[in-house]
C-alpha positions as CSV (number, residue, x, y, z in Angstrom):
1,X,-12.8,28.2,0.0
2,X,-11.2,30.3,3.0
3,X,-12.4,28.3,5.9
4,X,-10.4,26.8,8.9
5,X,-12.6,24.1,10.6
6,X,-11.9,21.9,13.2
7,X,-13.4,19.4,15.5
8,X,-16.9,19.6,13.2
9,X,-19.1,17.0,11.6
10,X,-20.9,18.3,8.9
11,X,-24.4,16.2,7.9
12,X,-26.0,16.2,4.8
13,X,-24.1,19.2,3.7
14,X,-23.9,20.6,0.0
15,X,-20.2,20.8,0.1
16,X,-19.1,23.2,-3.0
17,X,-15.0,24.0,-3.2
18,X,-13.3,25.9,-6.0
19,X,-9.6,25.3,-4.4
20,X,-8.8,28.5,-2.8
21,X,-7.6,28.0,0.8
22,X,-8.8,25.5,2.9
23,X,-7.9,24.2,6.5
24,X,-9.8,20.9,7.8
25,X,-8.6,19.1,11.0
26,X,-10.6,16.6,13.0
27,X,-13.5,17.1,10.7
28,X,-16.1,14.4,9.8
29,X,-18.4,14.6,6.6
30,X,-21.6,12.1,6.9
31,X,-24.1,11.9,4.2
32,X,-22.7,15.1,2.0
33,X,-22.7,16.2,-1.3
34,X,-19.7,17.8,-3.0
35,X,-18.9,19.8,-5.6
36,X,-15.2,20.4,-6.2
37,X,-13.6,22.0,-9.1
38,X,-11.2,19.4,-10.9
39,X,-7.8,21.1,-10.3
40,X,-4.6,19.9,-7.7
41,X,-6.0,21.4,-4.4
42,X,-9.3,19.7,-5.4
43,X,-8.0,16.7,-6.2
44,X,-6.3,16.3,-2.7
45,X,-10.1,17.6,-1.0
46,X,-10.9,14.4,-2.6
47,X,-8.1,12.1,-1.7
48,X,-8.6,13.6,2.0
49,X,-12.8,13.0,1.8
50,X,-12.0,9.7,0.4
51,X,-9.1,8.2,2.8
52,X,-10.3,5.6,5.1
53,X,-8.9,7.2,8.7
54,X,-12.0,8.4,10.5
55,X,-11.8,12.1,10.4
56,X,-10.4,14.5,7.4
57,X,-7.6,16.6,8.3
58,X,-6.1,18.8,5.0
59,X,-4.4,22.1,4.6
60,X,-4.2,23.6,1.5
61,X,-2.8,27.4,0.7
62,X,-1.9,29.0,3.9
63,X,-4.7,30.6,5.4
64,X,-2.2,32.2,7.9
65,X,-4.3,31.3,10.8
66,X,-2.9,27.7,12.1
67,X,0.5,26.9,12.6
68,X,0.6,23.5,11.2
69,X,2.5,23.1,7.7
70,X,0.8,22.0,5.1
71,X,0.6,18.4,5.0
72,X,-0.5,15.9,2.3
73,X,-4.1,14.5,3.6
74,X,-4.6,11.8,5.6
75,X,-8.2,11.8,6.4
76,X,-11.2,11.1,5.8
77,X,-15.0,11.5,5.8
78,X,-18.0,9.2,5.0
79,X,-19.6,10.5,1.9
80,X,-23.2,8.7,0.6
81,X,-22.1,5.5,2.6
């Protein structure tokens, strides 16, 4: 919650989200864990993580800090795979 990452690849990673704000672009997950709280922005860190493009990209709340909208996700990351 509160981060802005992009252009990262995160690697056996305990990922833990609660939905608060959240700005991923250009970010790969390989071999990480998650823990996100079942709720709307959760659900779409999911859909994003999930999505079979090869990077995640997802903006949730505004974190006022990148000028991009906020988009529905099109993304994605390769989790336990």
């Amino acid at each position: 919650d509160g981060y802005e990452m992009k252009k990262v690849i995160l690697q056996n990673v305990f990922v833990s989200y609660h939905g608060g704000p959240l700005r991923m672009q250009d970010v790969y997950f390989l071999n990480c864990t998650f823990d996100v709280r079942q709720q709307s922005n959760g659900q779409r860190l999911v859909l994003a993580v999930l999505d079979p493009s090869p990077s995640t990209t997802l903006a949730t709340e505004s974190l006022g800090i990148l000028s991009e909208p906020n988009t529905v996700p099109r993304l994605l990351a390769a989790t336990n795979h």
